[in-house]
VODO-390426 format. One line per 3 residues: number of its first residue (from 1); their letters; for each residue x negated, z negated, y negated of N, C-alpha, C. Coordinates in nm, 3 decimals. Example, Ala and Ser with C-alpha at 12.3 -4.5 7.8 and 13.67 -1.06 7.14 Angstrom:
// VODO-390426
1> AS> -1.319:-0.780:0.569:-1.230:-0.780:0.450:-1.320:-0.780:0.330  -1.285:-0.708:0.225:-1.367:-0.714:0.106:-1.290:-0.787:-0.003
// end
This chain:
// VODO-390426
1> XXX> 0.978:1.627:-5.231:0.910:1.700:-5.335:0.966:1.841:-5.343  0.984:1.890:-5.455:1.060:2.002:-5.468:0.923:2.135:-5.429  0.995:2.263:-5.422:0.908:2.376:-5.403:0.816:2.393:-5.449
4> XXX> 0.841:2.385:-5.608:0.753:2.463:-5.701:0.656:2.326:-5.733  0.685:2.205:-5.677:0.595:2.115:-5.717:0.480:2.135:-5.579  0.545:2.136:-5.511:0.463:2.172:-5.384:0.356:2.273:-5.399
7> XXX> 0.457:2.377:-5.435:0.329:2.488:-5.470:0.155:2.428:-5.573  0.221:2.415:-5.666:0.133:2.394:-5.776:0.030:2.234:-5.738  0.060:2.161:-5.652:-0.013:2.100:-5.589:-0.095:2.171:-5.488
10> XXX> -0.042:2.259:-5.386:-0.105:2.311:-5.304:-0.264:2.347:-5.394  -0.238:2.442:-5.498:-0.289:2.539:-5.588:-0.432:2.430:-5.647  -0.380:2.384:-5.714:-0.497:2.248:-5.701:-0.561:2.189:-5.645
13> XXX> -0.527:2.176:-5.494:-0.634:2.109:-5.397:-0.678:2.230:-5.374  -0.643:2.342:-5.378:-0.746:2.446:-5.315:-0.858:2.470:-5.422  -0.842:2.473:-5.584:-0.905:2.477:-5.615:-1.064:2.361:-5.618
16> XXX> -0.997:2.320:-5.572:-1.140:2.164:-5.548:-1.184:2.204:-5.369  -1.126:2.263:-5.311:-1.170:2.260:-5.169:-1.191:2.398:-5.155  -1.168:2.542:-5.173:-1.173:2.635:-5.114:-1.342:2.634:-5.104
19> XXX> -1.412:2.583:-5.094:-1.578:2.580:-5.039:-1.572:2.520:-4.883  -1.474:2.416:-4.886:-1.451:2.372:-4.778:-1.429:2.492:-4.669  -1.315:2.553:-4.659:-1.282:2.651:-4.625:-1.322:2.747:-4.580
22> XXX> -1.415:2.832:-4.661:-1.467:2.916:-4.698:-1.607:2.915:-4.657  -1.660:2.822:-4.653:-1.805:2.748:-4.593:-1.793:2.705:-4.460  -1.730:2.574:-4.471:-1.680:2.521:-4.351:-1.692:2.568:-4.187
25> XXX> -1.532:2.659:-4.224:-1.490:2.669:-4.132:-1.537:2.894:-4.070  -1.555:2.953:-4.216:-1.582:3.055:-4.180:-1.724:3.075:-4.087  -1.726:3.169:-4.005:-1.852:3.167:-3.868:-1.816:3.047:-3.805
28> XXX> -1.701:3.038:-3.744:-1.716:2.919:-3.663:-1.608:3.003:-3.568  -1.624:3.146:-3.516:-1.541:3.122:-3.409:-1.560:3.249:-3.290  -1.535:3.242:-3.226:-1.603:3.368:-3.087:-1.467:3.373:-3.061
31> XXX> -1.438:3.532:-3.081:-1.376:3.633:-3.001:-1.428:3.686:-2.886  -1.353:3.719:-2.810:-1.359:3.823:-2.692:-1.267:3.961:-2.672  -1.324:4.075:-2.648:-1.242:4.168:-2.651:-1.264:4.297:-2.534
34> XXX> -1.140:4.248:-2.469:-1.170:4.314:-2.317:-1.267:4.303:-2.274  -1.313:4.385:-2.179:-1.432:4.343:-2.098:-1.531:4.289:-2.178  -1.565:4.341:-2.339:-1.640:4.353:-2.393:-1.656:4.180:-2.537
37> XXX> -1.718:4.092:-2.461:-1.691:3.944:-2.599:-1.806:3.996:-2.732  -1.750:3.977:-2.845:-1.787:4.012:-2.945:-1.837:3.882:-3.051  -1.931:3.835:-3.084:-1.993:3.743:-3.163:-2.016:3.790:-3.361
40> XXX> -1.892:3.756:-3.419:-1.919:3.823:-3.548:-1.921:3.748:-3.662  -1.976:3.743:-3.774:-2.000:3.630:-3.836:-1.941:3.712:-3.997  -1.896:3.583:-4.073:-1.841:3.632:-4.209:-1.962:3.727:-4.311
43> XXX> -1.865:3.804:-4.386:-2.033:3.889:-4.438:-2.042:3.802:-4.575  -2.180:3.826:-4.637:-2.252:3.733:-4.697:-2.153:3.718:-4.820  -2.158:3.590:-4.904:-2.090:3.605:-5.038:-2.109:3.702:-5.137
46> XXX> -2.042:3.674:-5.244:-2.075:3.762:-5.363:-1.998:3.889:-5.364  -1.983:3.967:-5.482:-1.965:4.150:-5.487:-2.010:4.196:-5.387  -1.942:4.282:-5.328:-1.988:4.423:-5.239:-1.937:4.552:-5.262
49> XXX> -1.997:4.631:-5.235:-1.933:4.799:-5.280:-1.886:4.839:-5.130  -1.805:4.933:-5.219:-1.645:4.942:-5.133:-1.746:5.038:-5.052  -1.721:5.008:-4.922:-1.779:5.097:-4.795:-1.699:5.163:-4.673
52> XXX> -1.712:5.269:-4.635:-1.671:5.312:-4.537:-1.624:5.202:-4.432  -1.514:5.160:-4.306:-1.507:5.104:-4.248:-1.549:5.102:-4.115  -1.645:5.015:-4.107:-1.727:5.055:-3.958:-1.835:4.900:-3.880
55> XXX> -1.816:4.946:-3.792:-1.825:4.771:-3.751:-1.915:4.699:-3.780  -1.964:4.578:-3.767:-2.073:4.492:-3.855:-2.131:4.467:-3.755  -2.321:4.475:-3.791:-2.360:4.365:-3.689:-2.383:4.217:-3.677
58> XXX> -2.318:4.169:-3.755:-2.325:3.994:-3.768:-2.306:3.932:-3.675  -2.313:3.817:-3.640:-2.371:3.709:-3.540:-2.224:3.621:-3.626  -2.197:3.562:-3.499:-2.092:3.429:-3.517:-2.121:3.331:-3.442
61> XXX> -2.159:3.184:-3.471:-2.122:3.124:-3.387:-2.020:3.049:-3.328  -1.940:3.012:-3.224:-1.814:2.940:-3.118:-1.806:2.846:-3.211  -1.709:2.795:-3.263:-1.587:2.695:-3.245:-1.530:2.634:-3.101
64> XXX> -1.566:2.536:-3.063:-1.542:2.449:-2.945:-1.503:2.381:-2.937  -1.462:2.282:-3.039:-1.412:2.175:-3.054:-1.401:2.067:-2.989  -1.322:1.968:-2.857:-1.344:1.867:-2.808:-1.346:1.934:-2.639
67> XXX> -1.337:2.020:-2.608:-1.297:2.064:-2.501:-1.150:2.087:-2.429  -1.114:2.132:-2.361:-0.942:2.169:-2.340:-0.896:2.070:-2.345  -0.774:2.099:-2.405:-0.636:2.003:-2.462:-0.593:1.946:-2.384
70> XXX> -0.551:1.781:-2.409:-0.518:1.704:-2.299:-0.347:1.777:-2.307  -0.273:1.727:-2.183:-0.146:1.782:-2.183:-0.029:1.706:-2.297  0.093:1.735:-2.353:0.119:1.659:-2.406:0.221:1.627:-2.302
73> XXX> 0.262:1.450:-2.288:0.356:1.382:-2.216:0.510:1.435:-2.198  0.487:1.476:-2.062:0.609:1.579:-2.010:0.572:1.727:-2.013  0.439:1.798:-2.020:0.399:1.927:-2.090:0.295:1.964:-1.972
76> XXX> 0.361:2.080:-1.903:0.253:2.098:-1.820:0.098:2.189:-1.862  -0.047:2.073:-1.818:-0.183:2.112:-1.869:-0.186:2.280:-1.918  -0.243:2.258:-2.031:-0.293:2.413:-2.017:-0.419:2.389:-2.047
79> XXX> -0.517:2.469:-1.960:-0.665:2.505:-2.015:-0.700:2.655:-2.008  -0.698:2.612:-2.143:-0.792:2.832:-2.158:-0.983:2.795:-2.193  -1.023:2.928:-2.153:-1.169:2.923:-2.136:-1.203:2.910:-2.264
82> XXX> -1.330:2.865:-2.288:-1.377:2.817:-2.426:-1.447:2.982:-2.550  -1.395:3.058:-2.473:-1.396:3.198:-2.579:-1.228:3.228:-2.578  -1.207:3.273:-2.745:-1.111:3.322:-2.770:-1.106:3.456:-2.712
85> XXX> -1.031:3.514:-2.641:-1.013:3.666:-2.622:-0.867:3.684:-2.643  -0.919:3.837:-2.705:-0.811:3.925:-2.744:-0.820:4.070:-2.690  -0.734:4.106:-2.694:-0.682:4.250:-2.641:-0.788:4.339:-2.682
88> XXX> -0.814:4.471:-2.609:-0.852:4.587:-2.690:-0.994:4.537:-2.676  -1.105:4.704:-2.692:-1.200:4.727:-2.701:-1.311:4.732:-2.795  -1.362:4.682:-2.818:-1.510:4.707:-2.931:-1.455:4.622:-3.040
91> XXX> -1.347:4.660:-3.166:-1.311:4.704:-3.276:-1.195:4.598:-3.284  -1.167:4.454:-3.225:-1.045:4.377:-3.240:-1.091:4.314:-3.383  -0.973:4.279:-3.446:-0.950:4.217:-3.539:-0.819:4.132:-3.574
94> XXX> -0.857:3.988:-3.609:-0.694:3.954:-3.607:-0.653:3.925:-3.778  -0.515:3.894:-3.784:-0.486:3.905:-3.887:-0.392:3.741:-3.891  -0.418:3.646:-4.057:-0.318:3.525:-3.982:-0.262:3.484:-4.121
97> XXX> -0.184:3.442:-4.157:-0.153:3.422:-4.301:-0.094:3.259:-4.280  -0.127:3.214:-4.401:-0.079:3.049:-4.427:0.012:3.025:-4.501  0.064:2.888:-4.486:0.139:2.839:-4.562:0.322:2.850:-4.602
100> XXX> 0.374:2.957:-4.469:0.495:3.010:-4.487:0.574:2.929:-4.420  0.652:2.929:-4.379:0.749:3.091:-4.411:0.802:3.107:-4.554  0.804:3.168:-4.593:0.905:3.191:-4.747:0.983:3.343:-4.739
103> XXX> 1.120:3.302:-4.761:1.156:3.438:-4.756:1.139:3.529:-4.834  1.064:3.461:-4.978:1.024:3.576:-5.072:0.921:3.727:-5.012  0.848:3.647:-4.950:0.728:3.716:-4.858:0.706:3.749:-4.725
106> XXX> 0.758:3.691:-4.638:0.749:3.671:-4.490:0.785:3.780:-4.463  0.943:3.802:-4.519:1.006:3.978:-4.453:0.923:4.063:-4.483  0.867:4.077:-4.607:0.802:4.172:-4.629:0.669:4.221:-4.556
109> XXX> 0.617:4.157:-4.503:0.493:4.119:-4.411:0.516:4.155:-4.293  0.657:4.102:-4.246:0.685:4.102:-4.099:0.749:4.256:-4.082  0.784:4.293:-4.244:0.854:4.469:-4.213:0.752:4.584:-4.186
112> XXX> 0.574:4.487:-4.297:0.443:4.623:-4.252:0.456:4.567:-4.142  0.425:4.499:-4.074:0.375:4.485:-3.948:0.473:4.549:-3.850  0.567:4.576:-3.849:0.642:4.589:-3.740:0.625:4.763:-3.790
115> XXX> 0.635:4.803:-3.876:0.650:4.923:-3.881:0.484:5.025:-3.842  0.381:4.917:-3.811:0.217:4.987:-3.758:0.265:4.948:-3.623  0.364:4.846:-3.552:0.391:4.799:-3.481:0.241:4.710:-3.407
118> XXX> 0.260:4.600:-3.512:0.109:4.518:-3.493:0.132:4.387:-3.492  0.080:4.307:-3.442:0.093:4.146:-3.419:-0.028:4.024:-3.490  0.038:3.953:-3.531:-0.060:3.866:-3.626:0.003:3.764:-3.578
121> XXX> -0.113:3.634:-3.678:-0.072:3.514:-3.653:-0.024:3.394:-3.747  0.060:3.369:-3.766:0.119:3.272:-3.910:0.121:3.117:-3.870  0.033:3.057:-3.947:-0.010:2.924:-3.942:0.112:2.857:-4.045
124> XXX> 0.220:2.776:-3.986:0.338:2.772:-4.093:0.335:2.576:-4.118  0.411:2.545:-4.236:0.421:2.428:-4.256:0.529:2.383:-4.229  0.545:2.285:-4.188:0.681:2.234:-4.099:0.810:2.214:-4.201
127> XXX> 0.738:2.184:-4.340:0.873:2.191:-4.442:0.909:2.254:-4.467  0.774:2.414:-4.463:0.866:2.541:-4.506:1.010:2.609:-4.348  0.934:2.561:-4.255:1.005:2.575:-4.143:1.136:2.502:-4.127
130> XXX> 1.111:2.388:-4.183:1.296:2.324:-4.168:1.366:2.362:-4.292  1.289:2.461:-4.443:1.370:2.507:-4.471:1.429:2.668:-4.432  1.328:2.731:-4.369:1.367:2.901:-4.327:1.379:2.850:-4.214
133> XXX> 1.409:2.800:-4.128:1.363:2.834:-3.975:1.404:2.963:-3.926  1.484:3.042:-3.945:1.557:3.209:-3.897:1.427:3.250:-3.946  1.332:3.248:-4.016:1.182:3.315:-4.027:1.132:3.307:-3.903
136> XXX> 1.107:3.157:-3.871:1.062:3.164:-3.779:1.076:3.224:-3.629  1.226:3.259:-3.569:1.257:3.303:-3.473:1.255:3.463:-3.466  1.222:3.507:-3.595:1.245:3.630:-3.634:1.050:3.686:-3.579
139> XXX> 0.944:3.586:-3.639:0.790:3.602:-3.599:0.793:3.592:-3.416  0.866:3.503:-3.352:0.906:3.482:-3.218:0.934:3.614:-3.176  1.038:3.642:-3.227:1.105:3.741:-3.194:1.027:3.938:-3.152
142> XXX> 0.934:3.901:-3.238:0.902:4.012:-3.276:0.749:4.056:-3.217  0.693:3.908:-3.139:0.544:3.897:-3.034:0.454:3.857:-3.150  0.492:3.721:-3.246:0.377:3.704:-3.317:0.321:3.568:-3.267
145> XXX> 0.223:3.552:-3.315:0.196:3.381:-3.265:0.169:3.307:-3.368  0.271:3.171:-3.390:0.310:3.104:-3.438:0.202:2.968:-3.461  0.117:2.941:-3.538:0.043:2.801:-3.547:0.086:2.712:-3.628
148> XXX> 0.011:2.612:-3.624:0.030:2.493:-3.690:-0.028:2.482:-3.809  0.023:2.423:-3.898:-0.036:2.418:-4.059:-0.027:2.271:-4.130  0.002:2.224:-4.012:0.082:2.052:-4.066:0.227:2.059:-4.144
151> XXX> 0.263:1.951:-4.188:0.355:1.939:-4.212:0.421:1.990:-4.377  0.318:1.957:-4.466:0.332:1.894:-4.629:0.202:1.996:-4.680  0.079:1.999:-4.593:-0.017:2.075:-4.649:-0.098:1.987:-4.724
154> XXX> -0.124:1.867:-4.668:-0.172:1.753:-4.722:-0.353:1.786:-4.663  -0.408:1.721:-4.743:-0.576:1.719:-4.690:-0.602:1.649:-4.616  -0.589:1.672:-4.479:-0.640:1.535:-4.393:-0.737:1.480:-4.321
157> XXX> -0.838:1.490:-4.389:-1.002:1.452:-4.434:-0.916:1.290:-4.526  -0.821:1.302:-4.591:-0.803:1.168:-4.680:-0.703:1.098:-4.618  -0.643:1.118:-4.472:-0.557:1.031:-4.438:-0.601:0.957:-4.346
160> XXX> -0.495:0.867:-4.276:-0.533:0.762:-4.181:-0.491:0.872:-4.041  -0.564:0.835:-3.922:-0.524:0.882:-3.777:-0.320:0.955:-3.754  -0.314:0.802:-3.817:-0.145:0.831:-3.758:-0.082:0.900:-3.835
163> XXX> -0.100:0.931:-3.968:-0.044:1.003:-4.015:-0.130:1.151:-4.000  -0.243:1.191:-4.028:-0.273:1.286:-3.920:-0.194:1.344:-3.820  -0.150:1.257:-3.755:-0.088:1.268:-3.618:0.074:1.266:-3.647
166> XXX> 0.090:1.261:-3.738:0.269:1.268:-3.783:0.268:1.385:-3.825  0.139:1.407:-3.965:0.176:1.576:-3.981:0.153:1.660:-3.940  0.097:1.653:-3.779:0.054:1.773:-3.675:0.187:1.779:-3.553
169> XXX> 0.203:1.656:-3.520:0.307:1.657:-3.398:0.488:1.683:-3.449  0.524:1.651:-3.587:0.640:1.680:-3.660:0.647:1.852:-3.677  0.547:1.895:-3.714:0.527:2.034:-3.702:0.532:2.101:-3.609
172> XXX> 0.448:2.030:-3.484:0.478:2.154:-3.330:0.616:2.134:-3.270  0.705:1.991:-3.326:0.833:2.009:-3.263:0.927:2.116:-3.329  0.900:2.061:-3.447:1.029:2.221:-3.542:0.963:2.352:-3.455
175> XXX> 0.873:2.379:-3.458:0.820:2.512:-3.452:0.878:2.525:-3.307  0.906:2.411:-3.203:0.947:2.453:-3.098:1.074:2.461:-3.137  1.140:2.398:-3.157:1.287:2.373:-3.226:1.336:2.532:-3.250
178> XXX> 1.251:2.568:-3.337:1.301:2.725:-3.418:1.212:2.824:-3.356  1.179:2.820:-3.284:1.140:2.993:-3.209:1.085:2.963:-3.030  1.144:2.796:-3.009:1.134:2.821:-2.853:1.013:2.782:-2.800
181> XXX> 0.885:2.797:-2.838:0.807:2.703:-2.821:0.679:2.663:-2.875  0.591:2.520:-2.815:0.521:2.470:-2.840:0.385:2.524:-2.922  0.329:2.553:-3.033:0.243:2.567:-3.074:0.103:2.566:-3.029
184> XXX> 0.019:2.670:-2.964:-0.107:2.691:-2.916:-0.187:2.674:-2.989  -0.178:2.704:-3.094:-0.291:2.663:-3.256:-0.283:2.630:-3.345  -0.390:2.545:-3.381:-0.371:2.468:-3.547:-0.478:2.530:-3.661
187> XXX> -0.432:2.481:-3.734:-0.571:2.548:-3.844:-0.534:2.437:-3.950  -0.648:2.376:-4.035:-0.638:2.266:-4.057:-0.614:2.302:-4.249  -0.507:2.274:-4.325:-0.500:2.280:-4.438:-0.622:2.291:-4.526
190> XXX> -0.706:2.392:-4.599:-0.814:2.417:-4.677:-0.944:2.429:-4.559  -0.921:2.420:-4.454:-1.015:2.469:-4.368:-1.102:2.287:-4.359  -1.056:2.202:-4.434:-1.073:2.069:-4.381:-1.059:1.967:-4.269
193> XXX> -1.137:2.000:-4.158:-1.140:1.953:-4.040:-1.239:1.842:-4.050  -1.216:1.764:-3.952:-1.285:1.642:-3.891:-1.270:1.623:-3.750  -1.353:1.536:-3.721:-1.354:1.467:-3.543:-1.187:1.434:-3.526
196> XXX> -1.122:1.334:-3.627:-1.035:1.309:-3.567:-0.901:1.389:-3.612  -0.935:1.515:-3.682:-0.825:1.653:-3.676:-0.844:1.719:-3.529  -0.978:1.782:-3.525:-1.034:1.828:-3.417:-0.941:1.789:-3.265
199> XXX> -0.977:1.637:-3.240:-0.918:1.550:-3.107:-0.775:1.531:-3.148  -0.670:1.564:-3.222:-0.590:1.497:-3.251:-0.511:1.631:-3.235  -0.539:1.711:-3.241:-0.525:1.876:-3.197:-0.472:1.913:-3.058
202> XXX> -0.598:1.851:-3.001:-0.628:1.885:-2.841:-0.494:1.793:-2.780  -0.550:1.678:-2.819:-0.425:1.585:-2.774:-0.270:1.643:-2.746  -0.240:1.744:-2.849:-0.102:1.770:-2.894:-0.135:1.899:-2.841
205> XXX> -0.237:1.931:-2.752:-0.211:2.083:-2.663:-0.290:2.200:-2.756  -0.317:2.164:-2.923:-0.357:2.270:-2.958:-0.493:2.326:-2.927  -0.530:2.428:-3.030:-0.707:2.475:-3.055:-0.745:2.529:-3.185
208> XXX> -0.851:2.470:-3.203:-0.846:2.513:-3.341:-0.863:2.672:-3.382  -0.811:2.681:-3.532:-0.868:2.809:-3.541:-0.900:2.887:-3.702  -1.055:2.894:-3.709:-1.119:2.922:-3.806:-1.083:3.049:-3.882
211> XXX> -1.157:3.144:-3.970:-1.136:3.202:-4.028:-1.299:3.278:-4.057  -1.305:3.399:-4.067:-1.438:3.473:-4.123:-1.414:3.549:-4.231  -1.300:3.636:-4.245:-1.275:3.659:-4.376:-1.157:3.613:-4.478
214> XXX> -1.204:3.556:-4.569:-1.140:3.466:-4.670:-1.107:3.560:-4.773  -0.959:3.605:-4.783:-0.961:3.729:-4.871:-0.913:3.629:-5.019  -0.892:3.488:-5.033:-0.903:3.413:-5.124:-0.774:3.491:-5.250
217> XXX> -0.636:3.530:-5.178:-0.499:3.547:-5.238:-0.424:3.486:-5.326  -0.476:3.340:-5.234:-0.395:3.253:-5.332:-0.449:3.262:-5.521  -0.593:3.272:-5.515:-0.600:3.296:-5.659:-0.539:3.401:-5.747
220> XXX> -0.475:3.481:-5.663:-0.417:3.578:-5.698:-0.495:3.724:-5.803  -0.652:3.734:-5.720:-0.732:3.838:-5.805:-0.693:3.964:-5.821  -0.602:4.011:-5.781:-0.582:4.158:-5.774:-0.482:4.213:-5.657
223> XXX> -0.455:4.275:-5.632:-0.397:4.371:-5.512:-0.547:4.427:-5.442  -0.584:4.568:-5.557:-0.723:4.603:-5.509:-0.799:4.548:-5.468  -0.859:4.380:-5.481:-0.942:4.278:-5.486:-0.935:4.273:-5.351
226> XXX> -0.797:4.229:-5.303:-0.813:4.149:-5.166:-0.814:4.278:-5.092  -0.794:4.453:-5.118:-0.790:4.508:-4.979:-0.898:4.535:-4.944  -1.047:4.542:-5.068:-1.156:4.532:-5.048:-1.268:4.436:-5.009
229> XXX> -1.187:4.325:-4.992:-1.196:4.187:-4.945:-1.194:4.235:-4.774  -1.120:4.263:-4.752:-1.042:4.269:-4.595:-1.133:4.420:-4.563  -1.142:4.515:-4.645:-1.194:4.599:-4.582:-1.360:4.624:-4.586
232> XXX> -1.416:4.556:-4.671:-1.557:4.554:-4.693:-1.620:4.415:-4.570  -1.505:4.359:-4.526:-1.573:4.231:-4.439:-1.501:4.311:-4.281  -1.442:4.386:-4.261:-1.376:4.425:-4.096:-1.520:4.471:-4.041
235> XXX> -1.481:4.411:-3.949:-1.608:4.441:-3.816:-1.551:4.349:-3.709  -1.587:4.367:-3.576:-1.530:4.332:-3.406:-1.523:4.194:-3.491  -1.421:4.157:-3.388:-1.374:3.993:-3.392:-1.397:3.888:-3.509
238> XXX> -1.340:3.940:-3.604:-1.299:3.898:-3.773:-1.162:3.863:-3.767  -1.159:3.759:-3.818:-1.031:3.710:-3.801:-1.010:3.643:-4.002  -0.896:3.715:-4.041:-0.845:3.742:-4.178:-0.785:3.655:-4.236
241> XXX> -0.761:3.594:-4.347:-0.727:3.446:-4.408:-0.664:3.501:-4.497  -0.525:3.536:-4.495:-0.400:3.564:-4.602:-0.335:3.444:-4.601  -0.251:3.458:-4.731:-0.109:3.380:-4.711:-0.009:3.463:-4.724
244> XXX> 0.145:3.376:-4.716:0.276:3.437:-4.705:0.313:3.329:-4.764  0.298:3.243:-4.855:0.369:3.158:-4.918:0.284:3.028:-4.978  0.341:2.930:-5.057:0.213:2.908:-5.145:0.203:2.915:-5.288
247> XXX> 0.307:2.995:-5.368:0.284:3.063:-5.434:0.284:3.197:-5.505  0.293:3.262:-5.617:0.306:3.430:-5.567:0.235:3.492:-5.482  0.313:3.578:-5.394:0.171:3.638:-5.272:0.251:3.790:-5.272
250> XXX> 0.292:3.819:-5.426:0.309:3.991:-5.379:0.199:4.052:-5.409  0.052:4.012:-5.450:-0.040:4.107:-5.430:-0.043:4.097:-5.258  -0.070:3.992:-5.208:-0.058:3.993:-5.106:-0.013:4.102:-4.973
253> XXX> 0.141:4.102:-4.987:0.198:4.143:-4.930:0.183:4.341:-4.970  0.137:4.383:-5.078:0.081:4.541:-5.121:-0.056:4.542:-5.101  -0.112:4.421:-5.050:-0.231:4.455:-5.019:-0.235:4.483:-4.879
256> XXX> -0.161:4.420:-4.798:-0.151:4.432:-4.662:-0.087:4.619:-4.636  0.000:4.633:-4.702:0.030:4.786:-4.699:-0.050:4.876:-4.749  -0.147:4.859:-4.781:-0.264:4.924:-4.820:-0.405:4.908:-4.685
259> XXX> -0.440:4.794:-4.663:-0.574:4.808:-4.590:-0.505:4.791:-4.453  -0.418:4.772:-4.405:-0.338:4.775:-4.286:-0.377:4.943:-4.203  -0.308:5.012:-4.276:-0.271:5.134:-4.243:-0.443:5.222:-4.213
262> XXX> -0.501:5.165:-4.305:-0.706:5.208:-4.326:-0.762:5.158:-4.221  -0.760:5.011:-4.165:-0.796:4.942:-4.053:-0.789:5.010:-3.943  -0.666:5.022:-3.940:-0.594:5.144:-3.784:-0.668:5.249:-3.740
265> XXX> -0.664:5.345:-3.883:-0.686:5.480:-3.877:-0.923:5.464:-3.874  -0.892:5.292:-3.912:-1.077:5.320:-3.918:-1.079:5.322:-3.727  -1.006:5.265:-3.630:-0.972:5.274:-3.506:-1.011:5.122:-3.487
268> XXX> -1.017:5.016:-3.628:-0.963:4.895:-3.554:-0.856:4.887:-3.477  -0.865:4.733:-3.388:-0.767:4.743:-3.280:-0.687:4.581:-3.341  -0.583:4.563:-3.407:-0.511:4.427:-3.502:-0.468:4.364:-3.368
271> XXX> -0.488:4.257:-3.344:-0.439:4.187:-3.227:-0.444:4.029:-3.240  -0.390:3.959:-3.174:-0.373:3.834:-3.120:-0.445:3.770:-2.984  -0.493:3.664:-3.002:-0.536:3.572:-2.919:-0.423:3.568:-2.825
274> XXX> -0.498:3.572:-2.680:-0.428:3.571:-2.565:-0.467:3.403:-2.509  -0.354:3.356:-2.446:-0.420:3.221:-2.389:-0.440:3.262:-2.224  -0.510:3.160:-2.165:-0.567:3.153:-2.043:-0.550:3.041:-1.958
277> XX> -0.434:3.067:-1.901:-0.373:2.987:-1.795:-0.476:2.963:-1.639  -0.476:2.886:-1.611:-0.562:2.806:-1.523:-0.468:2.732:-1.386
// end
């Protein structure tokens, strides 16, 4: 299937699923941040007025999924504790974008980031990866962490087990292939999970990983739209739902150079999930 057909399919199932997503999977996940674990939950729907940036008191509840990942065959066990933790005090926040790599966008993303000198996390599709892979070694390269997005970006709530399992395990090999290694996290195309995404995850070593603020890019509302998106929802352990490909994503990518630099200076702390070796 060519690019632009890809795209414009993508674009369509989201429009029938982003509730999925957005409902679903947002408040489904516990951070930890330094000494200090932080429980934060997505802020309510609808308009909000643009507010000072300052932390929320919302409630989140854990994402747990089947319990630690069986090993994969030849892969030595990993079990991390059933809270996500991340770096830094009070004020963590992570940042993760879908659907890439594309070189239209990726550099541009990977040039703010490197220049706040900050680390995020890119949930990539294995086709866009066997066509950039130098994207990918370049996110490696640079201390980002690399997840899983499946293969095609297919809904797999509508497939059978094994193919499930073709477009999760085809994906963590490229991704090892092109930046060295194995994939720690998945996140499930439109935020459409099931029991047997969930276990089919673990199996292949991953963990899942949700989303609280849905800055909803792909519709492409604005530049302004999404930095007030991102900055009217930041509070401790919020974890941010961009893309980098997909579609046009240069609001995207000027939106990130905009509430990036505000985040910082509000004395959020942008970080990545650490794993927990056992």
């Amino acid at each position: 299937m060519k690019k632009d057909q890809l795209f414009t399919r993508r674009k369509v199932l989201l429009a029938g699923t982003a509730a999925v997503g957005a409902a679903g999977t947002a408040g489904l996940l516990t951070l930890g941040s330094g000494e200090e674990t932080v429980r934060s939950a997505a802020p309510a729907a609808g308009p909000q007025a643009h507010r000072p940036l300052k932390p929320s008191s919302n409630r989140l509840q854990p994402l747990t999924g089947h319990g630690p990942p069986r090993a994969v065959p030849g892969r030595t066990p990993v079990r991390r504790e059933p809270l996500l933790s991340v770096s830094g005090l009070g004020r963590a926040m992570v940042l993760t974008f879908d659907d890439g790599p594309d070189p239209r966008y990726t550099p541009e993303i990977l040039d703010t980031l490197g220049a706040y000198d900050v680390r995020a996390m890119f949930f990539v599709c294995g086709e866009m990866v066997e066509a950039f892979p130098d994207l990918l070694g370049r996110m490696a390269d640079e201390g980002h962490v690399v997840g899983n997005h499946t293969w095609s970006h297919p809904l797999l709530t509508d497939l059978t087990r094994a193919r499930i399992r073709s477009e999760m395990e085809r994906t963590c090999e490229i991704v090892e292939e092109a930046c060295g290694e194995w994939p720690s996290w998945f996140r499930a195309p439109y935020g459409a999970w099931n029991r047997t995404v969930f276990r089919l995850g673990a199996e292949l070593g991953m963990e899942p990983l949700a989303w609280t603020v849905d800055t909803l890019d792909w519709t492409e509302p604005g530049t302004r739209v999404i930095v007030d998106r991102v900055e009217n929802g930041a509070a401790p352990g919020v974890v941010v739902l961009s893309h980098d490909a997909g579609g046009d994503r240069s609001q995207s990518v000027r939106a990130l150079r905009s509430y990036l630099p505000e985040l910082l200076d509000a004395g959020y702390h942008i970080t990545v999930p650490r794993r927990h070796q056992v």
